[in-house]
C-alpha atoms as an extended CHARMM CRD file, in Angstrom:
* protein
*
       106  EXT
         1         1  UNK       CA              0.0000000000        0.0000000000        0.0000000000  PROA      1               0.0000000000
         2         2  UNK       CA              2.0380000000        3.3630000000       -0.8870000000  PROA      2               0.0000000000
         3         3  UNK       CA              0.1470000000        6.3930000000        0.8400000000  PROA      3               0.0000000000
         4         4  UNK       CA             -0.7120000000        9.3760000000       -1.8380000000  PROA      4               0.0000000000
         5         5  UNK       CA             -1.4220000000       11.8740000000        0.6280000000  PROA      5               0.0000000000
         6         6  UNK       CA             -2.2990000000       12.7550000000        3.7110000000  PROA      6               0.0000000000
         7         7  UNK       CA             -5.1620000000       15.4510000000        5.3290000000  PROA      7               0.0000000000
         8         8  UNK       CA             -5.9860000000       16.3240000000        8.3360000000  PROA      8               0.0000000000
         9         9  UNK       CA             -9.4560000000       17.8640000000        9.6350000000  PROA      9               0.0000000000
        10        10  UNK       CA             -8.5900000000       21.4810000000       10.3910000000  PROA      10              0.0000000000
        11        11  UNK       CA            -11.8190000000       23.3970000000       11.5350000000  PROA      11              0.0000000000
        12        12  UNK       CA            -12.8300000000       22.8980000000       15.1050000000  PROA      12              0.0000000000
        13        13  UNK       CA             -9.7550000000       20.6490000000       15.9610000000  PROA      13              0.0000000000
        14        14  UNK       CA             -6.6800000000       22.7370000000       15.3180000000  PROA      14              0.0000000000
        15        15  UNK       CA             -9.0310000000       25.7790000000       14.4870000000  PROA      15              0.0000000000
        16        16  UNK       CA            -12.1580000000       26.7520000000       16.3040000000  PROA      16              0.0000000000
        17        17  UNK       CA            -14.1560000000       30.4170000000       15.3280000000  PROA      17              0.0000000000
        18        18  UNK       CA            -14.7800000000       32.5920000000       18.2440000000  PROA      18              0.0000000000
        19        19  UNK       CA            -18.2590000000       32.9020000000       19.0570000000  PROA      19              0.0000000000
        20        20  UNK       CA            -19.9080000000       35.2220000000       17.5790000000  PROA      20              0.0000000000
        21        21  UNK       CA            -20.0800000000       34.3680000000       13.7570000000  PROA      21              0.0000000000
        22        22  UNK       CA            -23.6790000000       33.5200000000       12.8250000000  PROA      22              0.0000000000
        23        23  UNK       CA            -24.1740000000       36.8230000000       14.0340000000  PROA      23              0.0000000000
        24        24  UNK       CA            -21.8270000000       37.9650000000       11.3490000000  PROA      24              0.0000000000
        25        25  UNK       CA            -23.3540000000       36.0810000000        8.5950000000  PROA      25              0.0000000000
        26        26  UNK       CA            -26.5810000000       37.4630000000        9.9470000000  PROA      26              0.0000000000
        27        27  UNK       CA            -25.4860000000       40.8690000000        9.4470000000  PROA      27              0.0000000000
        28        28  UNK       CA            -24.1910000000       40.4790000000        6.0570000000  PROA      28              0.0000000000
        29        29  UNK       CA            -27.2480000000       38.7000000000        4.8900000000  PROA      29              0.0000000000
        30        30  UNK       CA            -29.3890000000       41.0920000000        6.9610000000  PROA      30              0.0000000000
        31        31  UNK       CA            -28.2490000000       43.5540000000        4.4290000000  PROA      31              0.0000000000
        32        32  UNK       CA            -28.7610000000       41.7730000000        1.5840000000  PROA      32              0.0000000000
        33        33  UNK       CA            -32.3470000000       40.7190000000        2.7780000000  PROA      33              0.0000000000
        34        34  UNK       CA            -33.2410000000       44.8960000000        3.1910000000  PROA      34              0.0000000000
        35        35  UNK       CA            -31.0800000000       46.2180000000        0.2580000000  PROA      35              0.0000000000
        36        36  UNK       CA            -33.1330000000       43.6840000000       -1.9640000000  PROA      36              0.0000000000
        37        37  UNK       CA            -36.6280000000       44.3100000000       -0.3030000000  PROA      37              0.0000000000
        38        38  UNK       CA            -36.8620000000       40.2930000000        0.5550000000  PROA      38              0.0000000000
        39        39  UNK       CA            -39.8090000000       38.9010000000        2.2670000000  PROA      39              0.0000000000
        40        40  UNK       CA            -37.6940000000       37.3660000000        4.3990000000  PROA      40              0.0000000000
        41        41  UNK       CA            -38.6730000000       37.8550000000        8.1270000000  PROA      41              0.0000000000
        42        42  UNK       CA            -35.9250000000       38.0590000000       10.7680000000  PROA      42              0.0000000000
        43        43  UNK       CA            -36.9940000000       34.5770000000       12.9740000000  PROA      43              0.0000000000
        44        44  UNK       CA            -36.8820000000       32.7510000000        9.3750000000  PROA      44              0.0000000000
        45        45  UNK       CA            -33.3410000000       34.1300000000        9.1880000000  PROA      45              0.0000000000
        46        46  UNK       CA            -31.9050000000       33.8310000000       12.2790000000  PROA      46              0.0000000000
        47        47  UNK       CA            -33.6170000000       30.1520000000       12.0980000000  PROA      47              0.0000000000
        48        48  UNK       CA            -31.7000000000       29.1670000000        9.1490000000  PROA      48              0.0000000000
        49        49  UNK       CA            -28.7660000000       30.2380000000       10.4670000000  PROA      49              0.0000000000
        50        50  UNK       CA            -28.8840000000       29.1510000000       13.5000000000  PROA      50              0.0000000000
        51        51  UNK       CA            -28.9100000000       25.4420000000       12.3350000000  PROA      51              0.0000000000
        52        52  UNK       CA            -25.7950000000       25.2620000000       10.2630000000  PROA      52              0.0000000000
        53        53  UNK       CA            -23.5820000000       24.6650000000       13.4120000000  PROA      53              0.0000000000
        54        54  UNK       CA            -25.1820000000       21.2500000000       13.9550000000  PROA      54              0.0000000000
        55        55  UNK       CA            -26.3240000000       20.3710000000       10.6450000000  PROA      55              0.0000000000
        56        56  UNK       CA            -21.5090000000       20.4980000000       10.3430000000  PROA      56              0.0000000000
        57        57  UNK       CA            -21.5270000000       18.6700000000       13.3920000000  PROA      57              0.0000000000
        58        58  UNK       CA            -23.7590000000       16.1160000000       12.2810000000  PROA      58              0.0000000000
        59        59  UNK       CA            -22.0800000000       15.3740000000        8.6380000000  PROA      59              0.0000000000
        60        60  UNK       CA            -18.4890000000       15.9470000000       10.2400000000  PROA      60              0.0000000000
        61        61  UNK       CA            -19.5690000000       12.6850000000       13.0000000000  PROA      61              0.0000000000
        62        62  UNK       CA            -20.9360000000       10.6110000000        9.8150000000  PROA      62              0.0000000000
        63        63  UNK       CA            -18.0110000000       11.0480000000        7.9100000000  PROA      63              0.0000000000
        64        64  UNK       CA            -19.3740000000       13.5190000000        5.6180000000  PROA      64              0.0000000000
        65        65  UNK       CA            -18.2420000000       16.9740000000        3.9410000000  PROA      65              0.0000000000
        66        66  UNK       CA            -20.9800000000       19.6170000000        4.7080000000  PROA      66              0.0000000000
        67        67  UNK       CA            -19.1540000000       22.8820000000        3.0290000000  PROA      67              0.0000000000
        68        68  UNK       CA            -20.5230000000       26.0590000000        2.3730000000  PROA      68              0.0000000000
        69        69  UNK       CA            -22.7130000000       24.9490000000       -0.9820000000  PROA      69              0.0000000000
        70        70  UNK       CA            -24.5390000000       22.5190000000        0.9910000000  PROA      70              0.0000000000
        71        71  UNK       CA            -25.1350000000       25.1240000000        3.4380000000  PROA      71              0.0000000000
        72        72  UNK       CA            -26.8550000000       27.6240000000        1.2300000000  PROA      72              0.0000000000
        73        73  UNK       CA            -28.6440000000       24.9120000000       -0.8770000000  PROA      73              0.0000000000
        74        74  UNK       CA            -30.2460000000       24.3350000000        2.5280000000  PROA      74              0.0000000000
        75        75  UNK       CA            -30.8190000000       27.7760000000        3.5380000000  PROA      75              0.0000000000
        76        76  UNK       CA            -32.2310000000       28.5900000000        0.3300000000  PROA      76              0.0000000000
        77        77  UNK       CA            -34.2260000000       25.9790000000        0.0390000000  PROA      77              0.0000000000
        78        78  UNK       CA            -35.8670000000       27.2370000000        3.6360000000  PROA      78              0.0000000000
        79        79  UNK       CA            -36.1590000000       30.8550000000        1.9940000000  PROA      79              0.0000000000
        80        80  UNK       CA            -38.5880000000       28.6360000000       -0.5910000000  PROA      80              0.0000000000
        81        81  UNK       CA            -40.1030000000       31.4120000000       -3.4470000000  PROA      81              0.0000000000
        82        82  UNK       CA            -39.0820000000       34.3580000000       -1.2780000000  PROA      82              0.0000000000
        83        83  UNK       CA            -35.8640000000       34.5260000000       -3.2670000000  PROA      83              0.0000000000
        84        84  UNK       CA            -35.1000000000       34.0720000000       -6.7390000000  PROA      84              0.0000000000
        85        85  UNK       CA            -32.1100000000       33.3700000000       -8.3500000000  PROA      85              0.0000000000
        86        86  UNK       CA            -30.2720000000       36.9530000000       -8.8210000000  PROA      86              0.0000000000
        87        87  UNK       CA            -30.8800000000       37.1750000000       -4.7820000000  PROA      87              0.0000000000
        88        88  UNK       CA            -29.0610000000       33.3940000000       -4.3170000000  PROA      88              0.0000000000
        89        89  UNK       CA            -25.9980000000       35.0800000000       -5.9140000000  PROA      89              0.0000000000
        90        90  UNK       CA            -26.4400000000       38.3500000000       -3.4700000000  PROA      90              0.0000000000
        91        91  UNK       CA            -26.5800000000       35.9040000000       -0.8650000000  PROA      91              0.0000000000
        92        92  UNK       CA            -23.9760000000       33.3520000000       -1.2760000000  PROA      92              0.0000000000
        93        93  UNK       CA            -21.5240000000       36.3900000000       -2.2510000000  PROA      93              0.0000000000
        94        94  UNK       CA            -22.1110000000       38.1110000000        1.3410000000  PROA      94              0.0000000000
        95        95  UNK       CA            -22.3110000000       34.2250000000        2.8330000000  PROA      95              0.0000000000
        96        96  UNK       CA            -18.2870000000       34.2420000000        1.5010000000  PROA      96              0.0000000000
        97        97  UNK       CA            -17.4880000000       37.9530000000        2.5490000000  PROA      97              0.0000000000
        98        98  UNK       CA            -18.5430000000       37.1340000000        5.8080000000  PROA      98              0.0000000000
        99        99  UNK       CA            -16.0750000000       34.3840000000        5.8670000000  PROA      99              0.0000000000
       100       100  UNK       CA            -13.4120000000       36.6910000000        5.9730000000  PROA      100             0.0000000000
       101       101  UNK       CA            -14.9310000000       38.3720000000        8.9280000000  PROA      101             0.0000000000
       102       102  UNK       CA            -14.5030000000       35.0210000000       11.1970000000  PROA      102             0.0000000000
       103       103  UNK       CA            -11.8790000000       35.2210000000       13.9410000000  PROA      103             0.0000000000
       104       104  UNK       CA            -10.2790000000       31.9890000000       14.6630000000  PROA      104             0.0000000000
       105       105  UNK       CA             -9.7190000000       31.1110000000       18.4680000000  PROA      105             0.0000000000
       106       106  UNK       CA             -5.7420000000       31.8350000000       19.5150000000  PROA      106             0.0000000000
């Protein structure tokens, strides 16, 4: 057996996000949601959110990948007809900029 490669599972083993970051992404969708007049009420939001922690935790524990596109084919899915597909792209763009607004634990 000759090994090809080798990974490791990075987030929440040798990186972990501060608390704090579904607030983020609720912000930057938040945004989105008024800029765009969506008929999106806040509970529905913070709702779909506030599920993606466990919904990783779940996949991660049966062995599967649950990455951001999996994420937002959820979320929209929950949005149902309130969004089209002009605001999926509004959305999934300030999904990713919010990444880069995630602190990492020291």
């Amino acid at each position: 057996v000759s090994i090809r490669a080798v990974t490791f599972d990075l987030w929440n083993t040798l990186l972990t996000s501060v608390p704090g970051g579904l607030e983020i992404r609720r912000r930057f969708w938040q945004e989105v949601i008024e800029a765009r007049n969506l008929a999106v009420p806040e509970d529905l939001l913070w709702g779909v959110l506030s599920v993606l922690p466990d919904r990783f935790e779940t996949e991660w524990r049966a062995g599967r990948h649950y990455g951001p596109d999996r994420a937002l084919e959820e979320c929209f899915a929950a949005f149902g007809n309130r969004i089209d597909g002009g605001d999926r792209e509004a959305l999934a763009d300030a999904f990713d900029r919010a990444s880069y607004c995630l602190e990492v634990m020291p």
